[in-house]
N, C-alpha and C positions, 0 to 999 in steps of 0.2 A: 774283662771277659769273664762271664760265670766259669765258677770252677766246675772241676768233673767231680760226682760221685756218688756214692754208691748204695744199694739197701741192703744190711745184713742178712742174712738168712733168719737170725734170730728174731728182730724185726716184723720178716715177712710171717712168721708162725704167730707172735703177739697182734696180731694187724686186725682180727677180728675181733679180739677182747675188749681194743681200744674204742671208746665212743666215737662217731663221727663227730671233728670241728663245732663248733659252734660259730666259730668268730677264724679271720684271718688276720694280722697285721704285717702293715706293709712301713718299715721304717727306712728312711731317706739315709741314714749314717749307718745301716748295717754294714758289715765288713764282705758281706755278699753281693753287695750292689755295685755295680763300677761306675762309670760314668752314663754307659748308654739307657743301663736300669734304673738308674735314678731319676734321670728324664723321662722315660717310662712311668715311673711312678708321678712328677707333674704332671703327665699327661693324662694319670686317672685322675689326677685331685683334681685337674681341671673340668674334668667331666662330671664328676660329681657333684663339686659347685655349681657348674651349669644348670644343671638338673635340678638343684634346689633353687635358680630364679625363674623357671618354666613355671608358664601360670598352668599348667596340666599338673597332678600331685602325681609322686613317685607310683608306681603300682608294683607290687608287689604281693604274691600271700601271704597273708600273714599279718601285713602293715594297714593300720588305718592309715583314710587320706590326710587325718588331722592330726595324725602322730609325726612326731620326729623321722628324719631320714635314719633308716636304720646302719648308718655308718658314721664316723665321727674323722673329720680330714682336722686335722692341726697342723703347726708349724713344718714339722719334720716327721708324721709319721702320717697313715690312714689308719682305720681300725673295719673293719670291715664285720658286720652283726647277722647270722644269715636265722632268720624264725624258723625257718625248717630246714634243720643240719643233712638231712633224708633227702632233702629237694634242690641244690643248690641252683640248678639251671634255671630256675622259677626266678631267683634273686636275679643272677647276673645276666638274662634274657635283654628286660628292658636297658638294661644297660649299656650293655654290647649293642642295643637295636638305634639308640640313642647315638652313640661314639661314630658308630660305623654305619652309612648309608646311602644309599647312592640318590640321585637326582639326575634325573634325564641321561641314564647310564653312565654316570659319573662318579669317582668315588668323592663321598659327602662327609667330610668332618665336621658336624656341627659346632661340637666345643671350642673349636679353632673358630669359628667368626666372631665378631661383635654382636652381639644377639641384636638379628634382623635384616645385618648385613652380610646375605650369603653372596659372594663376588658372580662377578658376571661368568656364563657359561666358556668364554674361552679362557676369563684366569682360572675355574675350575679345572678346565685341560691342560692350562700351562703346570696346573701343580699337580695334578695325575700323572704328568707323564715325568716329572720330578720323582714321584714315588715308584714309578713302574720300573723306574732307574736303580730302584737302591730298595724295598721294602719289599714289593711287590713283582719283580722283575722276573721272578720263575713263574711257567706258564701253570704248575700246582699251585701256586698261589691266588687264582684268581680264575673267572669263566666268565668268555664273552667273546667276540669276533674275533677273526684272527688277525685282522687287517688294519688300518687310521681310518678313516673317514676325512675329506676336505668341507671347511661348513664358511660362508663366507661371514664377515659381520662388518659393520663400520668402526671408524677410530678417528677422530678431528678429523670426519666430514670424506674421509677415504674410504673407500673398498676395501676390505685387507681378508685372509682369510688363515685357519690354525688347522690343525691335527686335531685329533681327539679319535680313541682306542672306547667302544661302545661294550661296556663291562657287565655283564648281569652278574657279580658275585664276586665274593674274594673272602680268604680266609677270616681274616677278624672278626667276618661278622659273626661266627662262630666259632671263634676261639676258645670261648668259655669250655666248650667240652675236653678241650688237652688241661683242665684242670679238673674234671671230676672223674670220679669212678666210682661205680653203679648208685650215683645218683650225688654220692656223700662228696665232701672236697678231698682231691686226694692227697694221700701226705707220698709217695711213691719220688723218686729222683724222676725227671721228665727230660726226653734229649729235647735241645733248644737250636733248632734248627735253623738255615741260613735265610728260610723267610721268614723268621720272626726277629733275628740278629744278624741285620750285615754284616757278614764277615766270617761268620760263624761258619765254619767246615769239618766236615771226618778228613783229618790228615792224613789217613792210609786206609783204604776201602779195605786192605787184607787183614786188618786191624780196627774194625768201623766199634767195635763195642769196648776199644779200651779209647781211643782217637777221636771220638765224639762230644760235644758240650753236651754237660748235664746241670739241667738246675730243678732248685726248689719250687714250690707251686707260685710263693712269693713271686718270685724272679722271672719265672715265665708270663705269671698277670703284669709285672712290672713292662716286658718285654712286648705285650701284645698291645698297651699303647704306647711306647715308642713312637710312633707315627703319630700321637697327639703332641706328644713332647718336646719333638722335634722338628726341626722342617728340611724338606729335600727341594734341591732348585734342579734342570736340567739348566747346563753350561750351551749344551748341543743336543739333538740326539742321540749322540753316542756316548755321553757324559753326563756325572752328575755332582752336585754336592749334597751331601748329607751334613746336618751342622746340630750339634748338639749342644745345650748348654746347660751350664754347670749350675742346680738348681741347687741351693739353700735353704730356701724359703716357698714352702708347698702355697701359702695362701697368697703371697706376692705373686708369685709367678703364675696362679691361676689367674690372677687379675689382668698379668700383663702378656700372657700366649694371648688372645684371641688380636693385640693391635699387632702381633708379628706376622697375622696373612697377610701377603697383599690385596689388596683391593681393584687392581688392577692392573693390564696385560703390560705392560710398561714398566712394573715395578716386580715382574720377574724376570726381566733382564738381565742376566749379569755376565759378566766373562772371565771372571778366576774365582777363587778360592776367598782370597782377600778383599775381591767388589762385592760378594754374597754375604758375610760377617761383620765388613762395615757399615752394609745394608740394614745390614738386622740390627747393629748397632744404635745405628743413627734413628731407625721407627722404635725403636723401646726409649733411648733418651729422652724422646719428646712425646714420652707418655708415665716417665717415671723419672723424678728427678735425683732418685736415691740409687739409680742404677748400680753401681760400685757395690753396692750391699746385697742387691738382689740379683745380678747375673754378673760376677765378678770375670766370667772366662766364657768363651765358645770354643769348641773344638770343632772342626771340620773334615772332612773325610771325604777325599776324592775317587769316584770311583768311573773305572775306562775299563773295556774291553783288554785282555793280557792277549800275550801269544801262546801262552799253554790253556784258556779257556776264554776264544776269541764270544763262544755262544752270551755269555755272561757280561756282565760288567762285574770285575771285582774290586774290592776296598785297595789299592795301591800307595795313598799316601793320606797323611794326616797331617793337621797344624792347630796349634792351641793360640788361639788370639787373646789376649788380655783385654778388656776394655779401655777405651785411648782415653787420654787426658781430652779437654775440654778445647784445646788448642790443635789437636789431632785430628779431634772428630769433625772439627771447623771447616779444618782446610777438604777432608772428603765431603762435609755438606757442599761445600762449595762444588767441589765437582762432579757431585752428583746434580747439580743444580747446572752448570755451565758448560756440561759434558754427558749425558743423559743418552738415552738409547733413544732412537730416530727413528722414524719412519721414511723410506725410501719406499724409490718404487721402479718398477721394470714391466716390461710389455709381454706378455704372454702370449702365444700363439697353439690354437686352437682348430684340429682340422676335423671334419666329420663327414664322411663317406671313404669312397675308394675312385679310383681312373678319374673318368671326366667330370663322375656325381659329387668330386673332393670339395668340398667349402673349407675353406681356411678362416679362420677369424683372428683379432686379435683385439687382446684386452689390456688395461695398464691395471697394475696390482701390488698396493702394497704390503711392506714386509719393515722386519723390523730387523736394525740392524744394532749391533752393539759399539758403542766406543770403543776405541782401542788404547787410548789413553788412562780412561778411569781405570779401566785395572792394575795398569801400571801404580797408578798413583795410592790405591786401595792395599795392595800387597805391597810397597813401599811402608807403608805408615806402619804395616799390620807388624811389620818386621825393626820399626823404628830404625828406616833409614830415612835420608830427606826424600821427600816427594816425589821429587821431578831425579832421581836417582836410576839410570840405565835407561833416561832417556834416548839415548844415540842407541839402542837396538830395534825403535819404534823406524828408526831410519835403513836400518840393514836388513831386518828378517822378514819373514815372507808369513802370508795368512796361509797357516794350516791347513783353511777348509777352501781354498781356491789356489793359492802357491801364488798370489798376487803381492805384490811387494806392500807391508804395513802402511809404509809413506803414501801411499798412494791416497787412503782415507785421511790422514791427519788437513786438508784442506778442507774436507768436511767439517772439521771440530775447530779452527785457525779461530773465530770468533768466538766461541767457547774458551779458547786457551788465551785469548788477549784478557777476557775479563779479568780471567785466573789472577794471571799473572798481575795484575792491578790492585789485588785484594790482599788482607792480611793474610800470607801463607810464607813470611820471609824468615828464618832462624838467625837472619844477621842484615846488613846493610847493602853488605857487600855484594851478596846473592840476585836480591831485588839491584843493584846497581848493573852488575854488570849485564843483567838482561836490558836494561833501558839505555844501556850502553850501545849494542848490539841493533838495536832498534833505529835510533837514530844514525849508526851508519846505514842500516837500510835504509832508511827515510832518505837520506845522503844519495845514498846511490842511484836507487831507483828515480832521485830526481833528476840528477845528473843524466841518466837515461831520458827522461819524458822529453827534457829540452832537445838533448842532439836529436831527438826524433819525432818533432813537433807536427810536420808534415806526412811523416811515414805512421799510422797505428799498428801496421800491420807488424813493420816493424820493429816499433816500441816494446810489442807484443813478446813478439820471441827474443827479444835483450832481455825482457823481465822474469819470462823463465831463462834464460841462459847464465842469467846472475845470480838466482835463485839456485841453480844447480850446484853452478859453480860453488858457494860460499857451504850447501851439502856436503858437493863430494872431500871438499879441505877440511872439513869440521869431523866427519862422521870418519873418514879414512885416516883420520892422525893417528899413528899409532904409539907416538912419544908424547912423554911436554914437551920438547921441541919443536916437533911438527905441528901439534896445538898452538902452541905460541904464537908462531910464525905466520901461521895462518889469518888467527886474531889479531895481530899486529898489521899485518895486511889489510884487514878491509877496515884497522881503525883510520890508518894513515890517506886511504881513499879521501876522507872526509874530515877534512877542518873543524875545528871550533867543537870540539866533543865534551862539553858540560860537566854531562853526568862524570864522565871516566875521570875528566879533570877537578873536581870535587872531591870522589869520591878513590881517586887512586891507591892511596893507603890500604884500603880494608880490600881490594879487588887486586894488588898485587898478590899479596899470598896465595890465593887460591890458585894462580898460575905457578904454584912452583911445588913442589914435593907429592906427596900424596893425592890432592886436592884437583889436580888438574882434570881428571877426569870428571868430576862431578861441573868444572868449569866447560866443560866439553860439553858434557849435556844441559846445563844451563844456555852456553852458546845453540844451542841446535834445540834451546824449547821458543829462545827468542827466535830462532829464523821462522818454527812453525806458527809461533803467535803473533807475528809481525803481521799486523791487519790496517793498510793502508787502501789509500782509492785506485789505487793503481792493481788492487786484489781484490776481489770481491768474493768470497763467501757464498758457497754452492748451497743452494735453497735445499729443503726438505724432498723434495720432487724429485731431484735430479739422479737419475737412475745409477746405482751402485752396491757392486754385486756382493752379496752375502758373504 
């Protein structure tokens, strides 16, 4: 966080003697920079490089078109060269006009695309209403409707339809002027307010001029791209992540911000802290093999509405992710790959008139809905626990945004999770054992069923969820190894001839005994949700399921 401080008196009396600036520098390891102004500052280098592959030339007074950019970005600093020290708003004009601009009342990061790839108009919305979350979220920050808009579009061949906030304007895009004065750069302390630093606050309004963040001219330019440097996801509407990474290398990481937008409405999906960072993980990997060297850490920053400032969302919690070993990041490809955010769908109803003139319509409409799995398995990893770790509360707790019990969607993903479970994602033998353990008494069981009810389907029907419930409520309600045990020893002895368990006993007893059981609980209860037999069949994409 910029430190507070202050300008002499003495200062202020020398202030006209002194030349205006010439030149600014912006250094990556200054002791003034914290983490969010650092990234602020890749997110000038990145614009600056930008601008230097524009087949348009810099404009600027002062600059021929055939000259040098008048600023020079290296490893770890920028240098910044202004021709007329008298003028600076001339310099950082095109600049600002370049960084920050909107498109079909959208906020427009150019530097952030692939040059040429600007995303389609509702992942533009999906990532404004990201930043409207966390950068932009105060109504001084910004002019434009008060309201969303509804705009339909397609998605594989669907109807679906998004939000989007129609924006004519917002601070950044002249920003440049909280760094000059009367014309020259100003060298003056600047407060650094909460829309240019989340987070940023006067801790006592009765004390606002001792309580206030102050920074250098540095740190405020540092501070006003931030939003190129960084990226903000909404989780929900009411939530956001802000995710900042820890920049080393100004010319690397200009190369590699524009593959960290998404390119589309599906790949801003996410549902925790740890599925948005793995996210971002996984699209720089497989655009830069040296990752480790050039984004060693992410930081994230979650921010939600408080009870002492419900108007807002504020910064409430943080987490620093380390980049994952190559075995880490596998097993989340994988389940971003086997477990992926969906498209559902639900029927709308539409009435227009009043009394007897009322027409009622209705529409089917899709929508997009999150895993509830992959984040488990994303904030697992991010935390270097196993995987599939707190499985058994995907079975107890209830969705937030409806108060419908989580288990209820894990049928949705049951084919997702058999792949999973199929693939290299095991730290031992044992792990992958005892789910294929588990499996085959299901397989057992549910046979055993199909026959005694060869003649009945109906009734075959409700034995196979009532067996299903059943081996549930034993698994997810244990609240000993005991009670675990007992459980699992039950439905092995259901079923003869158990292979795997008799092979593999050795390495799958310990984990039933001391510490470990738990994780053997939720191993047991990832096999019952992955258990994907013909007797189960796997809810299509269509099948209506509420947000």
């Amino acid at each position: 966080m910029a430190k507070a401080s202050s300008v002499t008196k003495s200062n202020t009396k020398t202030k006209a003697k002194i030349l205006p600036p010439g030149s600014l520098k912006l250094s990556l390891f200054d002791p003034d920079m914290d983490l969010l102004l650092r990234a602020g500052i890749g997110g000038l280098a990145t614009t600056l490089l930008a601008i230097e592959q524009q087949d348009q030339p810099f404009f600027c007074d002062g600059i021929s078109p055939d000259s040098d950019p008048p600023w020079v970005v290296s490893k770890d600093s920028i240098t910044l060269t202004f021709p007329d020290p008298t003028d600076v708003a001339s310099y950082f004009e095109p600049i600002f006009k370049f960084a920050f601009g909107l498109h079909n009342h959208l906020i427009d990061l150019q530097p952030t695309y692939v040059r040429g790839q600007r995303p389609e108009p509702q992942t533009l919305a999906r990532l404004q209403q990201g930043l409207m979350l966390t950068f932009f979220q105060h109504g001084k920050s910004r002019t434009g409707e008060k309201e969303d808009i509804e705009l339909n579009y397609e998605v594989d061949g669907k109807q679906a339809r998004y939000s989007m906030r129609r924006l004519h304007g917002y601070k950044h895009q002249t920003g440049y002027n909280d760094l000059i004065e009367k014309g020259c750069l100003s060298i003056k302390a600047t407060e650094l307010p909460g829309t240019l630093y989340p987070g940023a606050a006067v801790r006592h309004n009765a004390y606002s001029s001792s309580t206030k963040y102050e920074a250098t001219t540095s740190q405020v330019l540092a501070a006003l791209f931030a939003p190129i440097g960084t990226l903000s996801f909404s989780i929900n509407r009411g939530s956001a992540v802000l995710m900042v990474p820890e920049v080393l290398d100004l010319l690397q990481f200009a190369k590699l911000r524009p593959h960290a937008t998404p390119q589309n409405d599906r790949q801003c999906q996410i549902g925790s802290i740890g599925d948005a960072v793995l996210g971002l993980y996984a699209t720089l990997r497989a655009n830069d093999a040296q990752l480790k060297l050039t984004v060693p850490s992410i930081t994230a920053y979650l921010f939600l509405p408080t009870a002492w400032a419900s108007q807002q969302k504020s910064r409430v919690a943080s987490k620093q992710i380390e980049s994952l070993d190559d075995h880490s990041l596998g097993i989340f490809q994988q389940a971003s790959e086997y477990l992926p955010s969906r498209l559902a769908s639900r029927t709308v109803k539409e009435s227009v008139g009043k009394g007897k003139a009322k027409v009622t319509t209705e529409r089917v409409e899709a929508f997009w809905t999150t895993s509830v799995v992959r984040p488990l398995i994303a904030d697992n990893l991010a935390e270097k626990r196993p995987w599939f770790s707190g499985f058994t509360r995907l079975f107890l707790a209830s969705d937030p945004a409806n108060g419908k019990p989580l288990r209820d969607r894990l049928s949705f993903e049951r084919l997702g999770l058999h792949k999973m479970v199929q693939g290299n994602v095991w730290d031992h033998d044992g792990q992958r054992a005892l789910v294929v353990a588990v499996h085959h008494a299901l397989r057992g069981r549910y046979g055993q069923i199909a026959k005694e009810n060869e003649a009945n389907r109906v009734a075959m029907q409700n034995r196979f969820r009532g067996e299903y419930d059943k081996w549930r409520l034993a698994f997810s309600g244990a609240k000993t190894a005991d009670q675990f045990r007992f459980s699992l020893c039950d439905l092995m002895s259901r079923v003869p001839a158990n292979k795997e368990l008799q092979t593999n006993w050795s390495v799958v007893i310990p984990m039933l005994s001391g510490n470990d059981w738990q994780l053997a609980r939720d191993l047991s209860l990832l096999a019952l949700a992955s258990y994907q037999g013909k007797e189960q069949p796997t809810p299509d994409d269509t099948s209506t399921d509420a947000p």
